[in-house]
N, C-alpha and C positions, 0 to 999 in steps of 0.2 A: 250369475255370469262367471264368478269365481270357480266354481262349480265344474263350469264347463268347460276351461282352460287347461284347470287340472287335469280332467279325464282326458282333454286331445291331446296333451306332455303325456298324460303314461301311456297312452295308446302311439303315439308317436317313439316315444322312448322303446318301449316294447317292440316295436316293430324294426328297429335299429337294432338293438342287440340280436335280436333272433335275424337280421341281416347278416350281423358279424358272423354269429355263430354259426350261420349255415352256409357262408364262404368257407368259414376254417374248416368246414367236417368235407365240402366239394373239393380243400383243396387236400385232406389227407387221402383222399379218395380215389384223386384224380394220380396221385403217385408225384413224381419229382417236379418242380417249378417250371414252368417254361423260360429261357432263356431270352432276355431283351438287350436291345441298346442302350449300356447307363444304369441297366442294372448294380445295385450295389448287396454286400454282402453284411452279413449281421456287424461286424466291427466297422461298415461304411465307408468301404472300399471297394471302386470301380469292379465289376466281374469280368473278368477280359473274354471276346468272344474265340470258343474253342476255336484250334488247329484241325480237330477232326470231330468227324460223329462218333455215334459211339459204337460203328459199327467198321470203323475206322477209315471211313473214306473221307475225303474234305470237307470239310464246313465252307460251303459258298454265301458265306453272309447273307442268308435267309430273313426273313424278316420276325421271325419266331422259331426256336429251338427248345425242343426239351432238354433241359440240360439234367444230367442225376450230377448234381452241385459238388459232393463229394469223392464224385469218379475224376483221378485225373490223370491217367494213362491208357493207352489200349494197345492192343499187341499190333506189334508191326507184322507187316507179309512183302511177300516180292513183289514190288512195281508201286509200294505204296508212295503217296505222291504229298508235299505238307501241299498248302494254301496258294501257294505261291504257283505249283504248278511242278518244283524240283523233286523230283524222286530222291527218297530217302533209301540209301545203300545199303546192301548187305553188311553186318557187323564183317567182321574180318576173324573175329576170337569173340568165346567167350569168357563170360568176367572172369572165370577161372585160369584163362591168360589158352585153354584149348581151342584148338580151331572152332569157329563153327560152321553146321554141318544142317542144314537146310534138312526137313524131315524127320531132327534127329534131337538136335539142339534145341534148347525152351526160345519162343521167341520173344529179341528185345524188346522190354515197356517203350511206349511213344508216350510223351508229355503228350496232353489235349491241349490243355493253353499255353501261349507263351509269355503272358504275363507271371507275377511273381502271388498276386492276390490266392484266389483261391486254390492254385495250384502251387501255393509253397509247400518247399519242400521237393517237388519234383523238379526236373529239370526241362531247358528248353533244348532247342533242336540243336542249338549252337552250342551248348555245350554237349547235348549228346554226344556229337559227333568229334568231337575230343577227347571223349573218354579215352582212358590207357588201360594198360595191362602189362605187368612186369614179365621180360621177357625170362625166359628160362632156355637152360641147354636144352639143343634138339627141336625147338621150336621149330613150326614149319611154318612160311608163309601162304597167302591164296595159293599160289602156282606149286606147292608141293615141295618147294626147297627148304632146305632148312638155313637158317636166320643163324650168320656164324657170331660165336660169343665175341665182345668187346673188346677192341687192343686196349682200349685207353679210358680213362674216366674224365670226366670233365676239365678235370684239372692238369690235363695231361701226362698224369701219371698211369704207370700199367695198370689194367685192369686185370687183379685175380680174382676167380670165382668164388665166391664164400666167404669173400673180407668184404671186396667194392660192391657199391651200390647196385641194387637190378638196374639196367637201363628201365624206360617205358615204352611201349608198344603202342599204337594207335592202335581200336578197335575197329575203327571202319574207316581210314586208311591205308594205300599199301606199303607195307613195309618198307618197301625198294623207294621208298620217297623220305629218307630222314630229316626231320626237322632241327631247328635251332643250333646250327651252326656255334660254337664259343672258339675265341682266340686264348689256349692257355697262358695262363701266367709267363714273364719271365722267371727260370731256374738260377739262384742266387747260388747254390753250392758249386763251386767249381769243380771240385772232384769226381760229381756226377755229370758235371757239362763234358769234361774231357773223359768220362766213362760212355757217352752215349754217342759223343765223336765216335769213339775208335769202334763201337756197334755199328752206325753207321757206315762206316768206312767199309767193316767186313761182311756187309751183307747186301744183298741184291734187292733192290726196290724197283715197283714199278707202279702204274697210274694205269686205273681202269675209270673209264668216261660213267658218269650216273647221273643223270639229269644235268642237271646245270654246274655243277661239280668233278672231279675227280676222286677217286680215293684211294691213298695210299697202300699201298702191300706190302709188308717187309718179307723178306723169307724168313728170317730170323728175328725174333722179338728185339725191342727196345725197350730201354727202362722207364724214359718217357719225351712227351713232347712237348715242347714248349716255345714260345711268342718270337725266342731269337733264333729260329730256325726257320727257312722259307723256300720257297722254289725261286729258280732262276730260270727263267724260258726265252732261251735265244733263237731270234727269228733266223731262220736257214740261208734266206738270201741277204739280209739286211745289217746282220747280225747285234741287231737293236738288245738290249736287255731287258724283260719286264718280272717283273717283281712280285711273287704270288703269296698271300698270306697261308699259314697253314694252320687250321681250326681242328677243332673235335666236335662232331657230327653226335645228335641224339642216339645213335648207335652205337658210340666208343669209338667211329670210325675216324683216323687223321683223312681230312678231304681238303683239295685245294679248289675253294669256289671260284671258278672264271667260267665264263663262256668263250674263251678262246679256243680254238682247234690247236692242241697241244704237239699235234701229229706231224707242226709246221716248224716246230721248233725241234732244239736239245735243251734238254730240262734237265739241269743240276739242282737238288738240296745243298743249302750255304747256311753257315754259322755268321751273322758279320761279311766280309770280305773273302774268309775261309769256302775254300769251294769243298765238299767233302764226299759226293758221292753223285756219278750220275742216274739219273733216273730213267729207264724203259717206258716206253709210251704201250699198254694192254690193251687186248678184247674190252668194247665196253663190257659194262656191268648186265648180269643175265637182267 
């Protein structure tokens, strides 16, 4: 009886391994793992399911994907669409900060997933789309303009080329839309306060409309700008006062953000109390 317990464990055992073994050789066989819900990866971590195929069209939450586990980009094309159904935009530049040029130019990697698991290291769509690029002279934007250099650096001080910092460039943003607004510092030197009065005073300023902002034009440079300098926009009929901050734009550009129609007023730049030059209402912004 012992006998025969033995022989059905090794013939049972036997039959299990040669099971094992002949899933692992179907599955080196078969090429990359199929792709599930819940899937986890060798350190036992969720696998997130891809943003695309890997032919780069959308992964519709399929009930089984081939996944090749260690692909985790695929090249973007025009009209490509993630998950969601949102077309993903022409870059604007590439990494090399040159236009890009459809035809011509390599095209940008697309993360597949937008988990962090098996696609670390790459990135997801939301930060894709924030990528920068340091702007350079001569740069041109989509529409063929060229992208003017910086008045001013963050800090409100002049921007010279070859000291101050590059601005950043969105790459698949338009240019003509700058971000992150800053309110420069108060200027504590008074020598230079009543050095960029009297620029101020001698030079012609005007306000072109961009988006939900204005931005400042001097004809003549200024040393710099800063938190105690402001616009003054007096209503025409009412002759109300209202009070406009004036920041420095991810551009280097001084811009006063309002949504008022400035067109209704007369706009003076004021130090304090000091009125010191009035301001031209411009052409919007190309």
């Amino acid at each position: 009886m012992m006998n025969i317990l033995k022989s059905a464990l090794a013939i049972g055992l036997s039959a299990t391994l040669l099971g094992a073994h002949t899933s692992f050789v179907a599955f080196a066989q078969d090429g990359p793992p199929i792709w599930t819900p819940g899937m986890t990866d060798n350190s036992g971590q969720l696998v997130p399911p891809p943003l695309f195929n890997q032919d780069g069209t959308p992964f519709q939450n399929r009930e089984q994907y081939t996944a090749n586990i260690p692909q985790r980009t695929t090249n973007w094309f025009p009209g490509m669409r993630d998950s969601n159904g949102i077309e993903i935009p022409a870059p604007l530049y590439n990494p090399d900060g040159t236009p890009y040029i459809e035809g011509v130019s390599p095209r940008p990697e697309i993360p597949i997933y937008r988990g962090n698991d098996v696609a670390e290291g790459s990135q997801t769509i939301e930060k894709l789309l924030t990528q920068t690029v340091d702007w350079y002279p001569g740069m041109l934007d989509r529409n063929g303009n060229e992208i003017p250099a910086p008045l001013f650096n963050p800090d409100g001080s002049a921007y010279v080329e070859g000291q101050s910092p590059r601005p950043k460039i969105p790459m698949y943003a338009n240019v003509a839309e700058p971000t992150s607004p800053v309110v420069p510092p108060v200027l504590r030197d008074q020598a230079l306060v009543k050095q960029i009065n009297a620029e101020i005073k001698s030079t012609d300023i005007s306000l072109r409309k961009s988006s939900d902002a204005y931005v400042l034009d001097f004809e003549e440079g200024i040393s710099a700008i800063d938190s105690s300098l402001y616009l003054s926009a007096v209503n025409k009929k009412t002759k109300k006062a209202t009070k406009i901050t004036i920041s420095i734009n991810s551009l280097g550009q001084a811009v006063a953000v309002t949504k008022v129609d400035l067109k209704k007023y007369n706009v003076f730049i004021k130090r304090g109390k000091s009125t010191l030059n009035k301001v031209k209402i411009g052409e919007p912004a190309p």
